[in-house]
C-alpha positions as CSV (number, residue, x, y, z in Angstrom):
1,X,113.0,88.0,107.2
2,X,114.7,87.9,110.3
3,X,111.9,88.5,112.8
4,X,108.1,87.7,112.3
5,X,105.0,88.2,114.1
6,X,103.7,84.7,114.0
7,X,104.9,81.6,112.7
8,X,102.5,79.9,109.7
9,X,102.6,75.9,108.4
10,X,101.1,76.7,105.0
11,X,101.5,73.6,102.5
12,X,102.3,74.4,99.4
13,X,99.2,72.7,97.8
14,X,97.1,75.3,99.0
15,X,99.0,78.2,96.6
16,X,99.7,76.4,93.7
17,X,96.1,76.8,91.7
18,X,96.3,80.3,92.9
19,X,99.9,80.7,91.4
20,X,98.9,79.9,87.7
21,X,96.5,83.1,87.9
22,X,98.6,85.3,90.9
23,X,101.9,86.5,90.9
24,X,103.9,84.7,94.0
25,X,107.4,84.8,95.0
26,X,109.7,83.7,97.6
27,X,112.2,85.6,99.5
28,X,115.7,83.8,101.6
29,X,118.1,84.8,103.5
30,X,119.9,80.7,104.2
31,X,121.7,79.6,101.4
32,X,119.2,77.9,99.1
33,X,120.2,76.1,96.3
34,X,119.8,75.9,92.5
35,X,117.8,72.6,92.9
36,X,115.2,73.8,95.7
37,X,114.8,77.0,93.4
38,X,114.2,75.2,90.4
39,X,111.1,72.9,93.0
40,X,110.0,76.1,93.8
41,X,110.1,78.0,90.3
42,X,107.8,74.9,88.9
43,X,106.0,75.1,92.2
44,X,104.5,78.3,90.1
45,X,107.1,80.6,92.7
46,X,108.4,82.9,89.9
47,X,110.0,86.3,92.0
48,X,112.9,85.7,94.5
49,X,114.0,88.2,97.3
50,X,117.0,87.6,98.9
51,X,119.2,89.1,101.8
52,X,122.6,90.7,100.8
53,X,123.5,92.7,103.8
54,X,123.0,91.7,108.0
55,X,122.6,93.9,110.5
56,X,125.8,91.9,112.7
57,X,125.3,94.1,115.8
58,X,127.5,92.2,117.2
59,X,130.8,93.2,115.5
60,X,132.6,96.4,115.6
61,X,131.3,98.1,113.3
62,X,128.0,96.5,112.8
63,X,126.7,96.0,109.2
64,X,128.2,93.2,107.2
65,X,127.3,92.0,103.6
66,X,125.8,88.3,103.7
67,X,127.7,85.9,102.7
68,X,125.6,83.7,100.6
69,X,123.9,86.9,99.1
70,X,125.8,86.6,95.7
71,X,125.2,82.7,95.5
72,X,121.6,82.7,96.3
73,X,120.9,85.6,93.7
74,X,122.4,83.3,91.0
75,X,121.3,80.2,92.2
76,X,117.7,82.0,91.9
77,X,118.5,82.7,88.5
78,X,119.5,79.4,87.7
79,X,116.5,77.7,88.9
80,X,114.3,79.9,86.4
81,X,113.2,82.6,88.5
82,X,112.3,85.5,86.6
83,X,113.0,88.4,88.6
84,X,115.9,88.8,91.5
85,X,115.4,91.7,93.9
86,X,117.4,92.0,97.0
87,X,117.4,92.9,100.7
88,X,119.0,94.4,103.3
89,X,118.7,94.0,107.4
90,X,121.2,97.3,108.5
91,X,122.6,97.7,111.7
92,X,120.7,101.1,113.8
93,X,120.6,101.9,117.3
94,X,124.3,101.4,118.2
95,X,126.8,104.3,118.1
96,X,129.2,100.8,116.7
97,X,126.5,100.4,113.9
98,X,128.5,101.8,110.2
99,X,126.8,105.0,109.1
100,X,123.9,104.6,106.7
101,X,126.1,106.3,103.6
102,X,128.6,103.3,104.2
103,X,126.5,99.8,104.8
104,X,124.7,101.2,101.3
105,X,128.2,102.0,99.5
106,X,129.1,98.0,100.8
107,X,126.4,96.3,98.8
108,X,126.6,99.0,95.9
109,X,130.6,97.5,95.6
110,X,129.5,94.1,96.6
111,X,126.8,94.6,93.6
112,X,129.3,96.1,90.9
113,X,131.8,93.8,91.3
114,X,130.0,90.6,91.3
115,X,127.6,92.1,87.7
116,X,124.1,91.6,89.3
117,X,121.4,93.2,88.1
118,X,118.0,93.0,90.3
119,X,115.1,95.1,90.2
120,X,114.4,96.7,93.8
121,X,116.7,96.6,96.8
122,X,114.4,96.7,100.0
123,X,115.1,98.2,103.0
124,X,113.8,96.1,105.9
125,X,112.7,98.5,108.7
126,X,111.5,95.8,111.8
127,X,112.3,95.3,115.2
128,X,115.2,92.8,116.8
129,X,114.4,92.8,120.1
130,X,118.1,91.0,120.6
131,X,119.9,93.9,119.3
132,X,117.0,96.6,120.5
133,X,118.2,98.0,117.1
134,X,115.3,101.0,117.1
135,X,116.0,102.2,120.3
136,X,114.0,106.0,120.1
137,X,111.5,107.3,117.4
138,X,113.6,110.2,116.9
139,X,116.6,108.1,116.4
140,X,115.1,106.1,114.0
141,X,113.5,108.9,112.0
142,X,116.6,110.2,111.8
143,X,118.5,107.1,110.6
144,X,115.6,106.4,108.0
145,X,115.8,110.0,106.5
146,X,120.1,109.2,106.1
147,X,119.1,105.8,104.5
148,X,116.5,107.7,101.9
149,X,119.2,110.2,101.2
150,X,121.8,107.7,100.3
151,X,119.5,105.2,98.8
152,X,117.8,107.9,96.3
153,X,121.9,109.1,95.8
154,X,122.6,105.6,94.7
155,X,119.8,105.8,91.7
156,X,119.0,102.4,92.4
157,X,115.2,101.8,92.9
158,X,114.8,100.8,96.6
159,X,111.7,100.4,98.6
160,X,110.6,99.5,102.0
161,X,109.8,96.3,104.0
162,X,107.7,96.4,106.8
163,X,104.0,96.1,108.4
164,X,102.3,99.2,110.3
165,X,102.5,97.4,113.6
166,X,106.1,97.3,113.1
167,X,106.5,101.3,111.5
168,X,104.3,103.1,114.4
169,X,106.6,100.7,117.0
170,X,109.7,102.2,115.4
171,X,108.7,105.6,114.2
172,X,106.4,106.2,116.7
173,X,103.6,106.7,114.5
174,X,101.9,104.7,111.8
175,X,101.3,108.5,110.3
176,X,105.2,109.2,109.8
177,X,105.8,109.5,106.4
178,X,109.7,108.3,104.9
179,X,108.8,108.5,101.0
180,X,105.5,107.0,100.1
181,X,106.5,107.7,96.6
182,X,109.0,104.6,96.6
183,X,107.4,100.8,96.8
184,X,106.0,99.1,100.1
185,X,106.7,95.5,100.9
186,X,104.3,94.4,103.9
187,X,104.3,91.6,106.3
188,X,101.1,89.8,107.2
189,X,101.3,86.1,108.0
190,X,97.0,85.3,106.9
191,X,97.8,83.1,104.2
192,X,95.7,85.0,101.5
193,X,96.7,86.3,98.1
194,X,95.2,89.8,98.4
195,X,95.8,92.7,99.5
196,X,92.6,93.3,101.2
197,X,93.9,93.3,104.8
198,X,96.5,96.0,104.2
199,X,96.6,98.2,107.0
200,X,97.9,101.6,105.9
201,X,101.1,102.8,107.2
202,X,104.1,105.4,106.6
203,X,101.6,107.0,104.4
204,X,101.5,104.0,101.4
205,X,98.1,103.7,100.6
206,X,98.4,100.5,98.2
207,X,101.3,97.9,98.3
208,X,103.8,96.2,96.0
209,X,104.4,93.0,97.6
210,X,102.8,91.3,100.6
211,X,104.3,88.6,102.5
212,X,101.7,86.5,103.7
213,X,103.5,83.8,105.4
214,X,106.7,83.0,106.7
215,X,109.2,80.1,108.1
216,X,107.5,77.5,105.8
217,X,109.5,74.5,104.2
218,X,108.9,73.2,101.2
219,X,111.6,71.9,98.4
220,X,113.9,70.7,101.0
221,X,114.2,74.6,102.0
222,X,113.0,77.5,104.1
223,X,111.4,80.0,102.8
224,X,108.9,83.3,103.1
225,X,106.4,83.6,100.5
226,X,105.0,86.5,98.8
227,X,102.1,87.5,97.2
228,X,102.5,90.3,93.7
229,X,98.9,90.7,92.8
């Protein structure tokens, strides 16, 4: 992801008994390519996230679709990965930022035409302290509720990405409550494959994924890793 709250050296040695028992994935947002997937996939790395959409505050409007979002979701399908789901960093806080309804509509086209088929697009709710892209709690409850709205519209199955740092920071509260019905993603950089540390937030009580390090290279790429259960 884009911002993280610590930065981890995990070798991969220290996974890869683990993997043969554990479900563990990797997420990108670089372009990666079909060879450092296919290290990864017999690494015992079998789920891939990657980014298809940036928040680009600095254009008018903000919101783009990622370039290398198409590439990377075939390139992890090439290298043997069994699973694909995608995410998205949108643009918030800026009255330049595209409305919720339209950055969603973008990678529903951009998803259509190029024929890909993933399981869960994740919304990545974090802090960029760069863009100060959740500028109020009320503004950001706000913005989430529109992204839930179009999201649920779209009858795609989405979830969220974040940690309960992060949430109560943004939200205001680690209490406030989007959807705990849909999947959470959550960040915490320990390097364990559990999720006995998970600190409950947004009113999830058990997670889906867990991404328990980040900015580690390994297979000649950069990568997050992610721990299924």
């Amino acid at each position: 992801m884009l911002k993280k709250l610590a930065t981890i050296a995990l070798s991969v040695a220290s996974v890869v008994g683990f993997a043969q028992a554990q479900t563990v994935g990797v997420d990108v947002s670089a372009l990666t390519s079909v060879s450092a997937f296919q290290c990864a996939n017999g690494e015992g790395y079998t789920q891939a996230v990657v980014r298809c959409y940036i928040e680009a505050y600095g254009q008018n409007p903000g919101g783009a679709l990622d370039s290398n979002c198409y590439q990377n979701y075939q390139n992890a399908l090439d290298g043997g990965f069994d699973a694909v789901d995608i995410y998205m960093f949108p643009c918030s806080g800026r009255s330049t930022c595209k409305s919720p309804g339209t950055q969603v509509q973008e990678i529903i086209d951009y998803v259509g035409s190029n024929k890909m088929t993933f399981g869960t697009l994740w919304l990545d709710v974090e802090i960029d302290p760069s863009a100060n892209n959740w500028p109020s709690a009320s503004e950001a409850q706000a913005t989430l509720q529109e992204y839930k709205s179009v999201l649920n519209a779209s009858g795609w199955k989405w979830g969220v990405y974040s940690s309960q740092s992060q949430w109560s920071q943004i939200v205001g509260s680690a209490d406030w409550e989007l959807d705990s019905s849909v999947p959470v993603w959550y960040a915490h950089w320990d390097e364990a494959l559990s999720f006995d540390n998970f600190a409950t937030f947004g009113g999830w009580s058990k997670p889906t994924i867990k991404q328990y390090a980040g900015d580690v290279t390994f297979c000649s790429a950069g990568w997050d890793k992610n721990y299924y259960g």
